[in-house]
N, C-alpha and C positions, 0 to 999 in steps of 0.2 A: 479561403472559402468560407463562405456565412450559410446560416442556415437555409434560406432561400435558395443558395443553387444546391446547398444538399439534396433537399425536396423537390428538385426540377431533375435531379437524376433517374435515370433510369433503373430497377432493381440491381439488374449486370453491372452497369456503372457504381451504384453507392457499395455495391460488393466489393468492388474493383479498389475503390477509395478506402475502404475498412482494410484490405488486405494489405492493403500498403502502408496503412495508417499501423496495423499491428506489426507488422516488418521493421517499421524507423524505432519503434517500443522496443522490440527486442534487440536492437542493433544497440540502443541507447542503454538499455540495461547490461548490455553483455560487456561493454566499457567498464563500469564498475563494479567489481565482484563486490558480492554482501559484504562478505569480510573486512573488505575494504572502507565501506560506505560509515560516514563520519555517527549517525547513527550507533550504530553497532559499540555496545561496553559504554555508551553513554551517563550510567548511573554504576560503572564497575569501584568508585571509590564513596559509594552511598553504603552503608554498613546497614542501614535498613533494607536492602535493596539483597544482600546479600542472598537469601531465599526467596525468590521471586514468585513462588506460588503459595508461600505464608504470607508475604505480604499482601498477594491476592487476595486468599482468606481471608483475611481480619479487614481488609478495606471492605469487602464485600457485607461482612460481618455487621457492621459497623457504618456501613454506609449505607444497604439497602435495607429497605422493611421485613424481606421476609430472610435476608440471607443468605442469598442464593449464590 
């Protein structure tokens, strides 16, 4: 489906369409638990990494102008 017959649907209908659109979302996420997802511990053998909200800080630090 392309934008053109999004915009030819009716309110009821593109409801209808989101609704299901977010249904196949969740079906798709509920397959791979976080935990699982190859993501997750991606940076667990970075020894800088080990404190992940001092790393934050000092990038922030260090990186933006006012520091924030």
């Amino acid at each position: 489906m392309d934008l053109k017959e999004l915009e030819a649907l009716s309110d009821d209908e593109l409801e209808a369409v989101i609704d299901r659109a977010e249904a196949i979302l969740r079906e798709r996420l509920a397959k791979v638990p976080l935990r699982d997802d190859p993501a997750i511990g991606m940076w667990a053998d970075r020894e800088d990494m080990k404190d992940s909200a001092a790393w934050v800080r000092k990038l922030r630090q260090h990186g933006w102008p006012d520091g924030a």
